[in-house]
C-alpha positions as semicolon CSV with decimal commas, in nm:
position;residue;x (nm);y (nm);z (nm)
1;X;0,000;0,000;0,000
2;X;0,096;0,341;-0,111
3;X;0,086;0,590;0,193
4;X;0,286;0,892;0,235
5;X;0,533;0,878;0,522
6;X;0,381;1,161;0,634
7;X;0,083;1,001;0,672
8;X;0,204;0,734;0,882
9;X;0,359;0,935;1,153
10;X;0,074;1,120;1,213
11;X;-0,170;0,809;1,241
12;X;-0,320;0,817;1,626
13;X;-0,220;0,485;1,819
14;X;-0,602;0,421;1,873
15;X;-0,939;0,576;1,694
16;X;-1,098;0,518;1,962
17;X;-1,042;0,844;2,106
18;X;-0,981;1,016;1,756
19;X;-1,246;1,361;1,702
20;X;-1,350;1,157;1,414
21;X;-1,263;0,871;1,177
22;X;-1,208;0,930;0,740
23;X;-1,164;0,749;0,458
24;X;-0,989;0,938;0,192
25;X;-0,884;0,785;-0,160
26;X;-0,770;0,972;-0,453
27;X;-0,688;0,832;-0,805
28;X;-0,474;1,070;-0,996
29;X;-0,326;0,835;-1,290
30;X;-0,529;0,683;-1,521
31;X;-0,283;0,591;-1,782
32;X;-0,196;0,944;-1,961
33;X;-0,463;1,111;-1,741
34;X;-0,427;1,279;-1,405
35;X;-0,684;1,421;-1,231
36;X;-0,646;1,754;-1,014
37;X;-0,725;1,544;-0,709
38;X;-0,372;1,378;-0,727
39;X;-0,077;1,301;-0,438
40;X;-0,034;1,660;-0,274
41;X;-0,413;1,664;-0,269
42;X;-0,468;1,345;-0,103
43;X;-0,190;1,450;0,148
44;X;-0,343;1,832;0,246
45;X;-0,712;1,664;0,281
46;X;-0,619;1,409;0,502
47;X;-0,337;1,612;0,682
48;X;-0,621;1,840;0,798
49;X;-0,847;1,621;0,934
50;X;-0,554;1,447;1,096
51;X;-0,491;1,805;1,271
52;X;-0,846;1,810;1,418
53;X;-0,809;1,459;1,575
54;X;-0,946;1,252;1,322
55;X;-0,799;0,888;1,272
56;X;-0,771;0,893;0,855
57;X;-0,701;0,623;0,674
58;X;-0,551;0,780;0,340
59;X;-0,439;0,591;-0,029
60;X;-0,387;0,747;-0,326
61;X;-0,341;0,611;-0,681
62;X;-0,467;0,277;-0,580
63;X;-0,567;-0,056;-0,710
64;X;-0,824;-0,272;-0,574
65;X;-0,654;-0,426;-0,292
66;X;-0,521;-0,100;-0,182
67;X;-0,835;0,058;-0,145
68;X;-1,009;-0,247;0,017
69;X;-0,705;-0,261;0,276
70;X;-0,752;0,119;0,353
71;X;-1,128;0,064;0,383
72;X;-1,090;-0,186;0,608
73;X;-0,836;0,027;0,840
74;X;-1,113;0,299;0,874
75;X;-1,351;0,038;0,922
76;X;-1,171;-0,138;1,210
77;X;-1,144;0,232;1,380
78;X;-1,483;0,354;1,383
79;X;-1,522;0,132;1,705
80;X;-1,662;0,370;1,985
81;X;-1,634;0,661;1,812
82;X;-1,904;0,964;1,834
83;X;-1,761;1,168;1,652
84;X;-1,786;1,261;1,231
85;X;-1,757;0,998;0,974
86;X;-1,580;1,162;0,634
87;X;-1,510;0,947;0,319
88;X;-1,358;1,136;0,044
89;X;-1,338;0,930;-0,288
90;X;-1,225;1,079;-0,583
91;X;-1,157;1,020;-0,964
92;X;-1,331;0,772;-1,215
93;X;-1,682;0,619;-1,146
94;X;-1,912;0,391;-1,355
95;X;-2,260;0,337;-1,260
96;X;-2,529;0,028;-1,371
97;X;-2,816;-0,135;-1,208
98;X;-2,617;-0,292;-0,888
99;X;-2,452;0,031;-0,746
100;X;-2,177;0,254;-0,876
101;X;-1,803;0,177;-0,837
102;X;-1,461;0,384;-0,814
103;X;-1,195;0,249;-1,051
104;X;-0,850;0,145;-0,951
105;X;-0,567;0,285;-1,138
106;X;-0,509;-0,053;-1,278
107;X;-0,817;-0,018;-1,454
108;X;-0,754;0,291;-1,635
109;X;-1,066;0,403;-1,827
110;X;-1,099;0,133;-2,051
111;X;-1,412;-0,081;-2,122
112;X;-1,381;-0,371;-1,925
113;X;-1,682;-0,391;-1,795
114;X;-1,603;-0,739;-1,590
115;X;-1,289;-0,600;-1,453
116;X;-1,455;-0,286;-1,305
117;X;-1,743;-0,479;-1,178
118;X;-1,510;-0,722;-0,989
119;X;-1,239;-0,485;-0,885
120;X;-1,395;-0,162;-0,867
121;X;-1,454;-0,011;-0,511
122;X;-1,843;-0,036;-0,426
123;X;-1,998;0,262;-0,294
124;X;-2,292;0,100;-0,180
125;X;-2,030;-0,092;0,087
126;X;-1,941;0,293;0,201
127;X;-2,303;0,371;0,200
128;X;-2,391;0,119;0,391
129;X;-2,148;0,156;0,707
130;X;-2,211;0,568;0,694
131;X;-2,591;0,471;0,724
132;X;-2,489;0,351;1,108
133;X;-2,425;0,715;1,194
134;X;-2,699;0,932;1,089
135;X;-2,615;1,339;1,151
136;X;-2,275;1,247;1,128
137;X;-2,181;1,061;0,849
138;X;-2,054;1,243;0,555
139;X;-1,954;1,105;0,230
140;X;-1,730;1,338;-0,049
141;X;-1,749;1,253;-0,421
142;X;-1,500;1,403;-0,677
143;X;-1,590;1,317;-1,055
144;X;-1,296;1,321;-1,271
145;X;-1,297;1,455;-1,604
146;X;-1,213;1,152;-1,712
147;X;-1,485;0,981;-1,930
148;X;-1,435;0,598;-1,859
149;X;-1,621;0,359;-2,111
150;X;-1,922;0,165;-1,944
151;X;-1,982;-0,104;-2,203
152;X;-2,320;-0,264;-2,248
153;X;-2,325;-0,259;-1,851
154;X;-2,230;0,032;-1,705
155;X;-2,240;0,367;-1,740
156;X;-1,988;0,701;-1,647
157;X;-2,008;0,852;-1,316
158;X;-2,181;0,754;-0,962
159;X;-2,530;0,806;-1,121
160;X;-2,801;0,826;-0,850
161;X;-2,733;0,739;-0,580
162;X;-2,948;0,575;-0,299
163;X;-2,858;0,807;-0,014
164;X;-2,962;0,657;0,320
165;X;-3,156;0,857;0,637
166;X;-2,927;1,106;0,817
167;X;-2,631;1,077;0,558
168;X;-2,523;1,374;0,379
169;X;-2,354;1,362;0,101
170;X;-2,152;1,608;-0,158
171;X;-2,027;1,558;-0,521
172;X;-1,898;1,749;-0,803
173;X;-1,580;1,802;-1,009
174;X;-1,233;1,673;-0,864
175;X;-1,100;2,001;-0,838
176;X;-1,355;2,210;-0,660
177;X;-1,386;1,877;-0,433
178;X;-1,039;1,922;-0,370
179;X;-1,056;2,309;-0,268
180;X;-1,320;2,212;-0,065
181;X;-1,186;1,952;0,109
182;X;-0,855;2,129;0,194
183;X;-0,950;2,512;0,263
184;X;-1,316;2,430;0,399
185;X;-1,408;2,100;0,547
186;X;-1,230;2,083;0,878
187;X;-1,296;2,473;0,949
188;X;-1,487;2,413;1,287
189;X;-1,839;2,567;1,287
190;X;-1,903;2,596;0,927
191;X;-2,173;2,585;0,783
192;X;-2,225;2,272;0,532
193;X;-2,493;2,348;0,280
194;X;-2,368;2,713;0,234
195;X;-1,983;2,566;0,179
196;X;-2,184;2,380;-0,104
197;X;-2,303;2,647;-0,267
198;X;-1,979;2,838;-0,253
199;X;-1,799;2,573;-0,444
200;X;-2,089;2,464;-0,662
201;X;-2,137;2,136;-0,524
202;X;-2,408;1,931;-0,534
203;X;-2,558;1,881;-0,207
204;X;-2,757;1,510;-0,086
205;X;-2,925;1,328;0,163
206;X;-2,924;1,450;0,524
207;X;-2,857;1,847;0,457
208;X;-3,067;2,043;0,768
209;X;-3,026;2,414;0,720
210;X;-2,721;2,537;0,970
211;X;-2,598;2,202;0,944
212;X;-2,201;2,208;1,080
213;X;-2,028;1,861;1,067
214;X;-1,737;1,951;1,335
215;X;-1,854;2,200;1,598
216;X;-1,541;2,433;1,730
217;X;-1,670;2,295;2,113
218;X;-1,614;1,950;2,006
219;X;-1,239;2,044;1,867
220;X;-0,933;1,883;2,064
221;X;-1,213;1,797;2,345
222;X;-1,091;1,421;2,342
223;X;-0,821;1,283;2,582
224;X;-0,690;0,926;2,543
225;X;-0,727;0,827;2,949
226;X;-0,485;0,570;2,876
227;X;-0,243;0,662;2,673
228;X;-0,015;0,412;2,506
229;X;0,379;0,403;2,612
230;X;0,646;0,614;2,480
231;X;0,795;0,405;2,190
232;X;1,140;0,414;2,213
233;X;1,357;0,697;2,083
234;X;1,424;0,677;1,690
235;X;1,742;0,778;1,571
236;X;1,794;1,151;1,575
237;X;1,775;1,275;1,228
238;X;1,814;1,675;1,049
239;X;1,450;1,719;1,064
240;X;1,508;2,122;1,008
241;X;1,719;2,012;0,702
242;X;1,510;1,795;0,573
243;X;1,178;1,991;0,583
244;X;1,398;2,290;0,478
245;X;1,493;2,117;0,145
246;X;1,156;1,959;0,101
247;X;1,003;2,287;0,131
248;X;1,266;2,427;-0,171
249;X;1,220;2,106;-0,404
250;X;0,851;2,173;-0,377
251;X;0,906;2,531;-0,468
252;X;1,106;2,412;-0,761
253;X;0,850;2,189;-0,809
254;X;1,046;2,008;-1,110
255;X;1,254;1,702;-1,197
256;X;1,616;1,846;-1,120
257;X;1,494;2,014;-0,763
258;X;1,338;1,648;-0,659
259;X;1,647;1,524;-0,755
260;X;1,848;1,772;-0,530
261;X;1,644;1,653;-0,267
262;X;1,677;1,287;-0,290
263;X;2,075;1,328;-0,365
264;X;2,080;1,491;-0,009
265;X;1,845;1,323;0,182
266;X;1,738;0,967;-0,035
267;X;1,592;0,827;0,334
268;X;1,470;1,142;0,451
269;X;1,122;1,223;0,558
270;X;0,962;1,296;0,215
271;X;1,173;1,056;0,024
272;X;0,881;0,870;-0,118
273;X;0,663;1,141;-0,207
274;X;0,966;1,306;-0,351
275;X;1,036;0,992;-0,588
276;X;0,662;0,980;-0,694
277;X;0,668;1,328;-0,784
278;X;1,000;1,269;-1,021
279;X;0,808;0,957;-1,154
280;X;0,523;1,156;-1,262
281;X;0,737;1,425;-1,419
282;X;0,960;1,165;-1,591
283;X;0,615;1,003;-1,738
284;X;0,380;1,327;-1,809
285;X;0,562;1,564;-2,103
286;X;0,371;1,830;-2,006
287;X;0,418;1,808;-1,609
288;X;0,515;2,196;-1,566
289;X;0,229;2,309;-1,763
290;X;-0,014;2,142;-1,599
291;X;0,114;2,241;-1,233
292;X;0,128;2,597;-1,365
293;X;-0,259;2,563;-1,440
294;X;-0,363;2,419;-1,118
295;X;-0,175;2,622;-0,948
296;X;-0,415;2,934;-1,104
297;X;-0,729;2,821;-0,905
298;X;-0,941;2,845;-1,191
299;X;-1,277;2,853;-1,061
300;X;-1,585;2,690;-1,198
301;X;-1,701;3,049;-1,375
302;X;-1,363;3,128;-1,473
303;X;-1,321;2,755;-1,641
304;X;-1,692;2,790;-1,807
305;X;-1,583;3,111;-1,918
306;X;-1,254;2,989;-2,098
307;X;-1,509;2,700;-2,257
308;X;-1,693;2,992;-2,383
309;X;-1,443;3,170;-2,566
310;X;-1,323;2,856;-2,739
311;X;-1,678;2,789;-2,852
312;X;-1,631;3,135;-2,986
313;X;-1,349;3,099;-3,183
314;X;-1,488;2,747;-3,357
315;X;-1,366;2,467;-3,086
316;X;-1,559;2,223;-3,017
317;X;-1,536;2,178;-2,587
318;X;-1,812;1,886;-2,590
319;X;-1,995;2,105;-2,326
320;X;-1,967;2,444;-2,068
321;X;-2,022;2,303;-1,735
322;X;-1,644;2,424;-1,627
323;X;-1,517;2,076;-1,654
324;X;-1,224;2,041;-1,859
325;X;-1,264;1,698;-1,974
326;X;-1,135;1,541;-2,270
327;X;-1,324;1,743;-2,518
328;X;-1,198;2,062;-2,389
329;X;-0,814;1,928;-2,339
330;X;-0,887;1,900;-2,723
331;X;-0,972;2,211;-2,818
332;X;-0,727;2,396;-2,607
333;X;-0,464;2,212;-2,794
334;X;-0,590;2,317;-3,140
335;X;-0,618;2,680;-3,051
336;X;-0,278;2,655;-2,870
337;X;-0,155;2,473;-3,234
338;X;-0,321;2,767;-3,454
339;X;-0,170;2,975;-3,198
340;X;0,161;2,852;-3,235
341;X;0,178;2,772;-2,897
342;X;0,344;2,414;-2,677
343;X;0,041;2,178;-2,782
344;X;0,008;2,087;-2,417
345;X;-0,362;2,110;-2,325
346;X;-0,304;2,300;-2,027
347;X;-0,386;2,674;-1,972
348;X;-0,112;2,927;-1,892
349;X;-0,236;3,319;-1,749
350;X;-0,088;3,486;-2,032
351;X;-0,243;3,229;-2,293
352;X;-0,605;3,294;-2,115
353;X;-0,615;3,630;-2,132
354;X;-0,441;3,572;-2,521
355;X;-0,755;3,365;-2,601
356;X;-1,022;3,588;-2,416
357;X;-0,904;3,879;-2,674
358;X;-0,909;3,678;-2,987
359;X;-1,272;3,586;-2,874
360;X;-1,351;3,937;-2,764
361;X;-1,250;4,028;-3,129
362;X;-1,392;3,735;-3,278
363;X;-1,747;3,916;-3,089
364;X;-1,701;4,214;-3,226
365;X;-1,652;4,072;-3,572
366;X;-1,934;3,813;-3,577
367;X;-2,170;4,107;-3,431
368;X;-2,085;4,319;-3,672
369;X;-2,196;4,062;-3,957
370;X;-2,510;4,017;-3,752
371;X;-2,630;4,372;-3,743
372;X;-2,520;4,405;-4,158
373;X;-2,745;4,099;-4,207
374;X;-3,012;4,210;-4,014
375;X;-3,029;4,512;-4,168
376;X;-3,024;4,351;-4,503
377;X;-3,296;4,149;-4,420
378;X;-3,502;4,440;-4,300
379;X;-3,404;4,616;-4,622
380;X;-3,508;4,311;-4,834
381;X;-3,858;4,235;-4,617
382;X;-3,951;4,648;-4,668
383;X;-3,859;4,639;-5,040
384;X;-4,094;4,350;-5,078
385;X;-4,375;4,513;-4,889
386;X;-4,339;4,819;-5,066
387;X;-4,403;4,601;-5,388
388;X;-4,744;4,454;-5,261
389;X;-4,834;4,739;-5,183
390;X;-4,809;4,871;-5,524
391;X;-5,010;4,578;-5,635
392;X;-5,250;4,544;-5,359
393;X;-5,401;4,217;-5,444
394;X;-5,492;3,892;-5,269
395;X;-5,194;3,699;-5,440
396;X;-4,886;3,979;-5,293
397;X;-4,998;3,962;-4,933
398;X;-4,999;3,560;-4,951
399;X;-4,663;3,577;-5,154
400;X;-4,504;3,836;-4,846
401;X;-4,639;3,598;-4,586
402;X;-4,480;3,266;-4,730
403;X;-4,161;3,491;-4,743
404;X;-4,196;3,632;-4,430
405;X;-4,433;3,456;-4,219
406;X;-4,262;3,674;-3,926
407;X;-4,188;3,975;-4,111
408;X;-4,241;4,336;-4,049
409;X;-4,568;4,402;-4,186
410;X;-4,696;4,058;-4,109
411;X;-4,968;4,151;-3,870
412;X;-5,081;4,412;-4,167
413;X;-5,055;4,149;-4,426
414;X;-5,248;3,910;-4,194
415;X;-5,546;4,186;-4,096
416;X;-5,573;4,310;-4,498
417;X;-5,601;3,918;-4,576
418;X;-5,864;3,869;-4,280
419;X;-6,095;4,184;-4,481
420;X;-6,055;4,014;-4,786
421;X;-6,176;3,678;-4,704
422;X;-6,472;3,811;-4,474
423;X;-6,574;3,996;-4,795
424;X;-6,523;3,706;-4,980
425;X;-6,696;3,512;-4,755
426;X;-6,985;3,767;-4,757
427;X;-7,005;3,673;-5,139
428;X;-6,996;3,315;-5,144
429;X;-7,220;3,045;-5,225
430;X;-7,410;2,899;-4,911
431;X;-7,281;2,522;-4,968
432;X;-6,924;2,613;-5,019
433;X;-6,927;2,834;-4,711
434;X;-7,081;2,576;-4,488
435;X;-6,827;2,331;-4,637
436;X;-6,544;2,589;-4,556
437;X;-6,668;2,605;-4,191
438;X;-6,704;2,302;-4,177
439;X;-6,283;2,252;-4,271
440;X;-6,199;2,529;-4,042
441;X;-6,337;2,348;-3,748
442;X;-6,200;2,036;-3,822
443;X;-5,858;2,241;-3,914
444;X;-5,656;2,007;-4,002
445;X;-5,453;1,950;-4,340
446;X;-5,693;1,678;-4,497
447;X;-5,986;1,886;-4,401
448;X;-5,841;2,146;-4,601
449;X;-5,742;1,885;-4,896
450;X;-6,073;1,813;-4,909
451;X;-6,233;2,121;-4,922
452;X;-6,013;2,211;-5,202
453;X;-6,101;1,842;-5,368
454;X;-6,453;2,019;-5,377
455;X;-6,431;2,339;-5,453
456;X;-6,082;2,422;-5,652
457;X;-6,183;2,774;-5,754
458;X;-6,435;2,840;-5,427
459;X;-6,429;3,131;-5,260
460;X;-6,176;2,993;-5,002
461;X;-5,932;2,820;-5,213
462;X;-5,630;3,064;-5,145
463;X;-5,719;3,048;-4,793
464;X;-5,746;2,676;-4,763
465;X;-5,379;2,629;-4,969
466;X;-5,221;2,929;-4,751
467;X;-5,370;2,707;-4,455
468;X;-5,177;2,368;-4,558
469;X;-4,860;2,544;-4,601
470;X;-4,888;2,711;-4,284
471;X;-4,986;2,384;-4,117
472;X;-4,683;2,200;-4,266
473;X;-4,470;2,457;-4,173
474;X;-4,550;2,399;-3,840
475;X;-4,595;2,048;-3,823
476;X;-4,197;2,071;-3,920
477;X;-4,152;2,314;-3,643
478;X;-4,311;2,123;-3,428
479;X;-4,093;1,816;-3,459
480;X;-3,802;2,026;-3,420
481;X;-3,905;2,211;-3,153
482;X;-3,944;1,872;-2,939
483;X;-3,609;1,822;-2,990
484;X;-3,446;2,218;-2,941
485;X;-3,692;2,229;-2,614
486;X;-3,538;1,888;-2,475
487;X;-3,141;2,098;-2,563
488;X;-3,271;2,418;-2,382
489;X;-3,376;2,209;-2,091
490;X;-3,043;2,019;-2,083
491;X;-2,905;2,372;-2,038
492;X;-3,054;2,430;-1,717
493;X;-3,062;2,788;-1,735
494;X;-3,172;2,946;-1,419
495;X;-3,390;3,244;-1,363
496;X;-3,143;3,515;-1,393
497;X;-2,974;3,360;-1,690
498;X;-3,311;3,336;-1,900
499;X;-3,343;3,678;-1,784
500;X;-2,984;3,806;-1,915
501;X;-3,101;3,612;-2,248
502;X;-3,406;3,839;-2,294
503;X;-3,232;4,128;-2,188
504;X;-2,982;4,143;-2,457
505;X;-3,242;4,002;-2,720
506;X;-3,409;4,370;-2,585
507;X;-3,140;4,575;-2,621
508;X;-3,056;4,456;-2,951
509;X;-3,396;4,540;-3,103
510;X;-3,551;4,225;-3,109
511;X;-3,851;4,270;-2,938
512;X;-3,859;3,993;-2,670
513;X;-4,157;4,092;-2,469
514;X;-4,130;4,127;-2,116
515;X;-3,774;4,080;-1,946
516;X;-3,888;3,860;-1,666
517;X;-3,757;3,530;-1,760
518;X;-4,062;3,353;-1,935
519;X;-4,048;3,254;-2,271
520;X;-4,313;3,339;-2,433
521;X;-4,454;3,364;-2,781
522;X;-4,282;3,685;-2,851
523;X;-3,955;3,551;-2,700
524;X;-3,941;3,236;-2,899
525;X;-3,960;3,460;-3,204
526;X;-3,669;3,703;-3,081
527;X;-3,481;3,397;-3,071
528;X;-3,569;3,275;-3,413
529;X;-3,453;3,650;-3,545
530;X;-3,147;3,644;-3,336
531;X;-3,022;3,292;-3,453
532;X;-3,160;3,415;-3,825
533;X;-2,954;3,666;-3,785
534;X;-2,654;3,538;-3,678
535;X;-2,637;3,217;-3,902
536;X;-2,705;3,009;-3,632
537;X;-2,962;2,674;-3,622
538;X;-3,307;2,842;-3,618
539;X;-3,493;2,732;-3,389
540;X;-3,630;2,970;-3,115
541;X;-3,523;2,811;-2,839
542;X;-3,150;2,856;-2,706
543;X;-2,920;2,580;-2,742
544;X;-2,553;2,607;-2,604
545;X;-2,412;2,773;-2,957
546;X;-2,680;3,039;-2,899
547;X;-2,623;3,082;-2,543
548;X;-2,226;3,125;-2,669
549;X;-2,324;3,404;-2,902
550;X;-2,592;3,585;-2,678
551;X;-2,318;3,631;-2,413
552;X;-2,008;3,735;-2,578
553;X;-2,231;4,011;-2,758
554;X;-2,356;4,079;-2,340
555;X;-2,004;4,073;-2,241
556;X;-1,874;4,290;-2,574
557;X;-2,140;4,583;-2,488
558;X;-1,967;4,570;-2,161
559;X;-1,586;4,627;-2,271
């Protein structure tokens, strides 16, 4: 088992009179892939339990025996404990029908569907010993952005989980999990749910409002009453030295200062974690790059945000939900190759604020083509009115509507249409208008057919063929619109979000009703003119290429 030394010192001879007992795995390398949530996060999470009392058992980069061994340590200690219960478990999940499993290392993200079935660590088994302390049982899920292949049996991530009574339990990305877990869990008297929120976790289970998992009363309040004996004296050792030098190599934080380190001191206190940090150097080409990016603390805005601007620019990112997965890793390295920048994947400050300007520009440009198109299209719809109303017949109106069933002088094509056929009506023969009433309050297309079988010159012919098209048309719509209203609803925009949509749909011109976050009939067709407009899928409803465009023009009438 792979435990830092670290970690082993500070292990408490009994948990028995620990302020709580964890469970804290984190698996970093998944062949070329390595999660934020890797050895130095492992190390500060547990570390900071272990400094409020808590007996932790901690592994990191495991395989299945190694996290079965280390769940049976923390299972062993829970004996007479009354304090919190923490399990941290972080990096690749699958999912199916029997519960959802973490993946060893050895497993990579491969589809082997028997392999992670048989080896991968239940949660369920977690679950199900947390469920013995309700109140006080927490358990911590970070998602990598890994995307491991399920198979015909399984499925990527934890899925939904079956959270028993008094059990809380949070999940999101590996790297907010890992802020959390570091800066905010072990912070005496804080408050759970709004620690959530902060980091954009998803909150489970047992989740009372005010809900604090270590109280600051209950902090360094347990004393062993029988302490074991002194072990004897270990041989003195430069611990000044060799903290000193640690503390230098991790500033240096590369192959040659690890390498000082274990030249001076190859037994010394960090020897181990020193040699896994030159490993993963030696192994990951892009190491330096990578550190330099965590070390920036993206947040979750400030990663959706980047997502946004590559979408801008023509990358595909496979999704904004600030998770830079695959897809995104992807796209960052074609913009750094068009760039002319290291092809690494990874996100320097100088390169982000290098992208955010080309998309900035990029805005400007693509709203500038908007507005030129708009206003041809307003000049085009105009000149066409203008030419029925030179004519002034029956057959221009039905020709501007077919062009422009949304156009400017719709509603005036619509209303002049509406006096001809009441006239018409006024004229017509009693048996073909009680067969046209008849159509119009059936309504539908062979209604209309028929009616027309009937009477192919009546007095409602025009109507009844102006009718058809219309209803095809929107039969079309319709279909699509089942399908854009399912992508707008897997965008789950939130109140102020649809109301920032309608806002800017407002300010440029497009009419979108009231700004108060429903979308209505006139917002649906702001959208339609905006995506029109803007060469995007047309639609009226916002999908995540729409969403893209709405707010760099937002942010551009902001610069």
């Amino acid at each position: 088992m792979r435990i830092f030394p670290a970690i082993l010192a500070a292990l408490w001879s009994s948990g028995a009179f620990a302020a709580g007992d964890a469970l804290v795995i984190g698996n970093s390398r998944y062949g070329a892939f390595d999660t934020l949530f890797g050895a130095t996060r492992v190390e500060a999470s547990a570390e900071a339990m272990r400094e409020q009392g808590f007996d932790v058992a901690a592994v990191q980069d495991a395989d299945a025996v190694e996290m079965r061994s280390a769940f049976a340590d923390f299972v062993r200690a829970l004996e007479g404990d009354d304090g919190p219960v923490v399990v941290i478990l972080a990096g690749a999940f699958l999912h199916g029908p029997g519960g959802a499993y973490l993946l060893p290392v050895t497993q990579g993200t491969g589809g082997n569907e028997a392999l992670a079935l048989t080896e991968g660590f239940p949660i369920d088994a977690v679950l199900a010993v947390l469920a013995r302390y309700p109140g006080r049982a927490l358990l911590v899920l970070g998602e990598t952005a890994a995307e491991p292949e399920g198979g015909l049996y399984l499925t990527p991530g934890p899925g939904a989980l079956d959270v028993p009574q008094g059990v809380t339990v949070l999940r999101g990305p590996a790297a907010d999990v890992a802020r959390f877990a570091t800066r905010e869990l072990m912070r005496p008297g804080r408050d759970l749910p709004r620690q959530a929120t902060r980091y954009e976790l998803e909150l489970m289970g047992y989740a009372p409002e005010g809900f604090v998992l270590l109280r600051e009363e209950d902090v360094g309040a347990r004393v062993d009453p029988d302490p074991a004996p002194e072990p004897d004296p270990e041989p003195v050792v430069d611990e000044a030295g060799d903290n000193a030098a640690w503390t230098l190599a991790q500033a240096g934080d590369s192959a040659e200062a690890y390498r000082t380190y274990l030249q001076k001191y190859p037994d010394g206190l960090h020897s181990a974690a020193a040699r896994q940090r030159l490993a993963a150097i030696e192994d990951e080409p892009f190491y330096a790059e990578r550190r330099a990016e965590e070390r920036l603390n993206l947040t979750r805005d400030q990663r959706r945000e980047i997502q946004r601007d590559l979408s801008l620019l023509g990358y595909n990112t496979r999704g904004i939900d600030g998770i830079f997965g695959p897809g995104t890793r992807s796209a960052i390295r074609s913009w750094q190759e068009r760039a002319r920048e290291p092809q690494s994947g990874y996100l320097s400050a100088a390169q982000i604020a290098r992208l955010d300007a080309q998309a900035a520009r990029r805005a400007a440009e693509l709203e500038e083509e908007a507005r030129r198109k708009q206003a041809e299209q307003e000049a085009a719809d105009r000149a066409f009115w203008s030419e029925v109303e030179a004519q002034g017949d029956e057959a221009s109106l039905r020709a501007y509507l077919d062009r422009y069933p949304e156009g400017i002088f719709a509603e005036d094509a619509q209303a002049l249409l509406d006096q001809i056929d009441q006239r018409r009506a006024d004229q017509a023969a009693l048996q073909d208008r009680r067969d046209w009433d008849e159509a119009q309050e059936d309504g539908s297309v062979e209604a209309y057919r028929a009616y027309l079988s009937k009477w192919p010159s009546g007095a409602f012919s025009n109507e009844a063929e102006a009718r058809i098209r219309r209803l095809q048309r929107e039969a079309e719509q319709d279909s699509a619109a089942v399908r854009a209203k399912a992508e707008e609803d897997g965008l789950n925009l939130n109140p102020v979000a649809r109301r920032l949509a309608e806002a800017r749909l407002s300010q440029l011109g497009l009419n979108p009703g009231n700004v108060d976050g429903s979308f209505d009939r006139d917002t649906r067709r702001a959208i339609r003119k905006y995506q029109e407009t803007r060469g995007l899928r047309v639609s009226g409803y916002l999908d995540e290429q729409t969403v893209v465009r709405l707010l760099a023009d937002g942010v551009l009438g902001g610069r």
